[in-house]
KOLGU-4560 file (N, C-alpha, C; in nm, 3 decimals, padded with zeros to 5 digits):
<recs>
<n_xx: -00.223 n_yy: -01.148 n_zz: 21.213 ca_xx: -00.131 ca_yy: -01.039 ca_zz: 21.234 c_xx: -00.146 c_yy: -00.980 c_zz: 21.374 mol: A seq: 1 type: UNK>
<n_xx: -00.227 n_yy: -01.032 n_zz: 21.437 ca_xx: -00.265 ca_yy: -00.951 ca_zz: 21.560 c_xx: -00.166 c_yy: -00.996 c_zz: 21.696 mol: A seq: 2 type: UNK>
<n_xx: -00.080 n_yy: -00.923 n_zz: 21.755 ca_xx: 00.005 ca_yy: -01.002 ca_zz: 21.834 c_xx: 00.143 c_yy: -00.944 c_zz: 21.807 mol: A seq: 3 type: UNK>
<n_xx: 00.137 n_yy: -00.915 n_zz: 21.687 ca_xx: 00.292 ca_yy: -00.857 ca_zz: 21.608 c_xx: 00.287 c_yy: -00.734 c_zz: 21.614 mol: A seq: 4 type: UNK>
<n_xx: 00.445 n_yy: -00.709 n_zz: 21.732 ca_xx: 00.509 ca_yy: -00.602 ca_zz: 21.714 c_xx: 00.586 c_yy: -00.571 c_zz: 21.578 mol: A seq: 5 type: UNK>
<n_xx: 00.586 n_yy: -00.457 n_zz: 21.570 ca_xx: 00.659 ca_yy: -00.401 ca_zz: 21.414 c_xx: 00.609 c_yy: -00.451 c_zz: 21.310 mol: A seq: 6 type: UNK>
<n_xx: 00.467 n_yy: -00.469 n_zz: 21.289 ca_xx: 00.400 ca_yy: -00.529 ca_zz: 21.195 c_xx: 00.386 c_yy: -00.440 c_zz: 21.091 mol: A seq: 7 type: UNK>
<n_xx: 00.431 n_yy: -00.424 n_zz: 20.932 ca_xx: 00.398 ca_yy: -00.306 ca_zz: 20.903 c_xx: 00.298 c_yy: -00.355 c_zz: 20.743 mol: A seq: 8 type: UNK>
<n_xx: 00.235 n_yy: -00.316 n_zz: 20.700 ca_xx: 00.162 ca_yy: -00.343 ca_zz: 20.555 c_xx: 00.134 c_yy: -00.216 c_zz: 20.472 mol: A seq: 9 type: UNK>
<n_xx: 00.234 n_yy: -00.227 n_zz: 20.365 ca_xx: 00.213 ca_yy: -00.153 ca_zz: 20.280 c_xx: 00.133 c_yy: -00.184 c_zz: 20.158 mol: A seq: 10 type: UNK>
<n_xx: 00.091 n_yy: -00.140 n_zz: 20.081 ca_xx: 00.080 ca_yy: -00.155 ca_zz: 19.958 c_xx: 00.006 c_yy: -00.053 c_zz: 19.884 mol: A seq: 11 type: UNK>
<n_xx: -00.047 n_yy: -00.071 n_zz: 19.746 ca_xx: -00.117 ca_yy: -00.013 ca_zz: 19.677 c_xx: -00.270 c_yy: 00.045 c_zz: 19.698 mol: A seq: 12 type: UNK>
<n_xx: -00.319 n_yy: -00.023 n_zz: 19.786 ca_xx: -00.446 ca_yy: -00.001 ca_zz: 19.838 c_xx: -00.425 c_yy: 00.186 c_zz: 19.869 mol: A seq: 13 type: UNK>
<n_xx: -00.361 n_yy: 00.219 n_zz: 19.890 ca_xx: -00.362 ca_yy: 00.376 ca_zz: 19.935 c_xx: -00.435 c_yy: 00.441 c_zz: 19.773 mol: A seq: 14 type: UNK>
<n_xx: -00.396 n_yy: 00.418 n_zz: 19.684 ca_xx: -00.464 ca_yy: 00.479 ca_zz: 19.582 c_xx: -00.608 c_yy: 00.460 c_zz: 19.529 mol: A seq: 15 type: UNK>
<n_xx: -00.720 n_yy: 00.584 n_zz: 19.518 ca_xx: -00.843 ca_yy: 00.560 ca_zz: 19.495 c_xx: -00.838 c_yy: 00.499 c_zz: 19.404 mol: A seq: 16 type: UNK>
<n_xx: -00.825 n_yy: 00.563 n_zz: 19.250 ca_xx: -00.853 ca_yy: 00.473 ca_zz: 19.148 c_xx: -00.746 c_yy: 00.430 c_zz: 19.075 mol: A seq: 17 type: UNK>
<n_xx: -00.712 n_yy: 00.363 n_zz: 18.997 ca_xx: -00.556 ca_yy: 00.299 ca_zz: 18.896 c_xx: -00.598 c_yy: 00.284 c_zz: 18.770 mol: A seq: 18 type: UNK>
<n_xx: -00.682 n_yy: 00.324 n_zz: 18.686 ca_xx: -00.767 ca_yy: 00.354 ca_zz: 18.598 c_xx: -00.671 c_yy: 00.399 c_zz: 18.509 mol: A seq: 19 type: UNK>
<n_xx: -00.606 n_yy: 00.559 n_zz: 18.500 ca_xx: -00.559 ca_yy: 00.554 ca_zz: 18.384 c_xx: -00.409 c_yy: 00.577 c_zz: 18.334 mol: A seq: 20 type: UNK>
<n_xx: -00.348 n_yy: 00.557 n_zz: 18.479 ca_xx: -00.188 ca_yy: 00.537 ca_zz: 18.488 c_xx: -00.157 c_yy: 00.443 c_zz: 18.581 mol: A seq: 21 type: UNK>
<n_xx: -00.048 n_yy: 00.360 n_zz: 18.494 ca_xx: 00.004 ca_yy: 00.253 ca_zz: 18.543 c_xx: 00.068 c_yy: 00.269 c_zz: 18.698 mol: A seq: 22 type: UNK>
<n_xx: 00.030 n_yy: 00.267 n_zz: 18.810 ca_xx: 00.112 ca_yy: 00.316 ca_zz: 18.931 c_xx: 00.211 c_yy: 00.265 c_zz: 19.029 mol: A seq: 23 type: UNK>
<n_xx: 00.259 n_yy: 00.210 n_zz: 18.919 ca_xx: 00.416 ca_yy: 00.124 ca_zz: 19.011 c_xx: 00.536 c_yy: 00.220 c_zz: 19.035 mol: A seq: 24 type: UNK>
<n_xx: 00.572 n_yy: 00.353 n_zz: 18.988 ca_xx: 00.642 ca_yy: 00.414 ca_zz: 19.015 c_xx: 00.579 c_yy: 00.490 c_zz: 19.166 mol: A seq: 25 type: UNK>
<n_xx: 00.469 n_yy: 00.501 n_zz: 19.160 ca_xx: 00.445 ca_yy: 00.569 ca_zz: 19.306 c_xx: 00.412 c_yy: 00.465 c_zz: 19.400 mol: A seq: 26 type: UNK>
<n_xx: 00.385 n_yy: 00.384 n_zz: 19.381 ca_xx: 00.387 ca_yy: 00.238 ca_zz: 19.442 c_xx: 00.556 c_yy: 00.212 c_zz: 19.583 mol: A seq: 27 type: UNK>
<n_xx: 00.643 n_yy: 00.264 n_zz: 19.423 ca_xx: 00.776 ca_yy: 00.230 ca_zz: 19.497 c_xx: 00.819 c_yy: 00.353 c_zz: 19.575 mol: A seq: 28 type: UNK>
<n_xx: 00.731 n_yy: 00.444 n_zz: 19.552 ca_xx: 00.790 ca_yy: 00.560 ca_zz: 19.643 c_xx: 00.724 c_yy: 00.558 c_zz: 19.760 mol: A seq: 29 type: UNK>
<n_xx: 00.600 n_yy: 00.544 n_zz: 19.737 ca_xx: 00.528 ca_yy: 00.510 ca_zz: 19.929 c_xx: 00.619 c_yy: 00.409 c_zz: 19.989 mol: A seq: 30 type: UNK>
<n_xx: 00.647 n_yy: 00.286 n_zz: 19.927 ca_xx: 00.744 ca_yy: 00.208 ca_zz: 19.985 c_xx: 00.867 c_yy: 00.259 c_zz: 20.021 mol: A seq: 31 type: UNK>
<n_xx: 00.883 n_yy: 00.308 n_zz: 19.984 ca_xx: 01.084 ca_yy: 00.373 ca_zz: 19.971 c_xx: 01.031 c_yy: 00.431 c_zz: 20.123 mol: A seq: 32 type: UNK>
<n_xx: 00.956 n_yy: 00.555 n_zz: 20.112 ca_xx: 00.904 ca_yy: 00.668 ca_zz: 20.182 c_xx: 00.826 c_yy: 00.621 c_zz: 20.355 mol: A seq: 33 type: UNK>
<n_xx: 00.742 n_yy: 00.495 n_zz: 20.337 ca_xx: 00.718 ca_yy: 00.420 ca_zz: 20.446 c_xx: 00.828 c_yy: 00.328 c_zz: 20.487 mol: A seq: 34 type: UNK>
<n_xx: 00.940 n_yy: 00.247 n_zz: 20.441 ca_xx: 01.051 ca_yy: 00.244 ca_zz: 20.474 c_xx: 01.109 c_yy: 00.270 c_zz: 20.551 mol: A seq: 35 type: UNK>
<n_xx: 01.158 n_yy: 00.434 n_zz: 20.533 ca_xx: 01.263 ca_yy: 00.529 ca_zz: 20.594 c_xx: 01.182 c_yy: 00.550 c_zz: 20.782 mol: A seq: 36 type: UNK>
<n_xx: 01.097 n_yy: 00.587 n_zz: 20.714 ca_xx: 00.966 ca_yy: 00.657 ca_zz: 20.834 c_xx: 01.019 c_yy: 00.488 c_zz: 20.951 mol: A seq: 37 type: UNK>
<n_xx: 00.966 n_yy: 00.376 n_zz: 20.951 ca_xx: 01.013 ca_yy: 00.271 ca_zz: 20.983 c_xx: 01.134 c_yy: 00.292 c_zz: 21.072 mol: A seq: 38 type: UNK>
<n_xx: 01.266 n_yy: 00.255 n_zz: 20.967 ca_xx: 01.397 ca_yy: 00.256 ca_zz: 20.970 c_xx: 01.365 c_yy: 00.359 c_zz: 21.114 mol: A seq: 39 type: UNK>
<n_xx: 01.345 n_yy: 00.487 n_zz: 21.050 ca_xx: 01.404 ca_yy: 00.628 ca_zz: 21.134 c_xx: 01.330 c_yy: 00.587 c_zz: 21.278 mol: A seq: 40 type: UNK>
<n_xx: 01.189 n_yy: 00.532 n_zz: 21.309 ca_xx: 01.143 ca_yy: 00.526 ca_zz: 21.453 c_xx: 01.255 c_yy: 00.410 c_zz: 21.511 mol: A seq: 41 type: UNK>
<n_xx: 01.264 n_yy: 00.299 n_zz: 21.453 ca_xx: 01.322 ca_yy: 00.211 ca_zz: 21.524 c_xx: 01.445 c_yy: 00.228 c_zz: 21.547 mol: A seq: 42 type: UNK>
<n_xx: 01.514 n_yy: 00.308 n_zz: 21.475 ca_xx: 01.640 ca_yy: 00.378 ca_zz: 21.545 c_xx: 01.637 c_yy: 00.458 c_zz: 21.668 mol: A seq: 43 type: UNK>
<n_xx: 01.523 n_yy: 00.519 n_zz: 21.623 ca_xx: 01.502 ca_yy: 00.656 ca_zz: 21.760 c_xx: 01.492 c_yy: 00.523 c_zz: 21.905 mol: A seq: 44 type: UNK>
<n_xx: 01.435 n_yy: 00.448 n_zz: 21.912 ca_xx: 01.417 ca_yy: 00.381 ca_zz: 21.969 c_xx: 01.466 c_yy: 00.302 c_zz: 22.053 mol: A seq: 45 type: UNK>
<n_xx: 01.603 n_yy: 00.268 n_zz: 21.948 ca_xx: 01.689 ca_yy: 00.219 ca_zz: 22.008 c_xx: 01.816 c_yy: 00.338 c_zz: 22.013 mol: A seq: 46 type: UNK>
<n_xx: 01.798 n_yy: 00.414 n_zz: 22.015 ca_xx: 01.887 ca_yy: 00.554 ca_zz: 22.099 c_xx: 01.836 c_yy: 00.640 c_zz: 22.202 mol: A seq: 47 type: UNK>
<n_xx: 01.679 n_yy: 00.593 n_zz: 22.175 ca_xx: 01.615 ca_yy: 00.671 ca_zz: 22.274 c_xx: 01.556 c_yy: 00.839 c_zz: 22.298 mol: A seq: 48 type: UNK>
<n_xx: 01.592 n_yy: 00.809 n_zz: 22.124 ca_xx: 01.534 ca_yy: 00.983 ca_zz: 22.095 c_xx: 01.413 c_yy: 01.033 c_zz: 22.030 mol: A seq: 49 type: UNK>
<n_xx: 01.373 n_yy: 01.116 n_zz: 21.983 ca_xx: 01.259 ca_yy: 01.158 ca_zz: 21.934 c_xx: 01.203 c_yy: 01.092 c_zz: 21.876 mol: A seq: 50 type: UNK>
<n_xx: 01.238 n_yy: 01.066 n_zz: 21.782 ca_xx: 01.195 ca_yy: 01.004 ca_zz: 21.642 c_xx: 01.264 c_yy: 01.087 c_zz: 21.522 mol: A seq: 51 type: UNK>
<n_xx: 01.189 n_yy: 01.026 n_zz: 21.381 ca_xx: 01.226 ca_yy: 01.053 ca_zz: 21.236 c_xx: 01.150 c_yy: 01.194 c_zz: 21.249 mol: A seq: 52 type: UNK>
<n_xx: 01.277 n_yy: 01.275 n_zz: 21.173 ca_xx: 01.192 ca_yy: 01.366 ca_zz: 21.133 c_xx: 01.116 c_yy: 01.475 c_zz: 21.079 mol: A seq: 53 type: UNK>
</recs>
């Protein structure tokens, strides 16, 4: 991975433990949520503005 621009890795690893709820609904919201964040810089980027925000 080293070399790559716009490299991005999400996943489940953000949560300490998964023990006693199933966590695919918040799973898809960090995704949804890291997504946008994404989307919104590389726009700014290519307009040349702030950023997401």
């Amino acid at each position: 991975m080293w070399g790559h621009e716009n490299l991005h890795v999400v996943d489940g690893s953000l949560h300490v433990t998964n023990g006693g709820v199933n966590p695919v609904l918040t799973i898809l919201a960090l995704a949804y949520r890291v997504s946008r964040h994404v989307a919104g810089r590389m726009s700014a980027e290519e307009t040349g503005t702030s950023g997401p925000p």
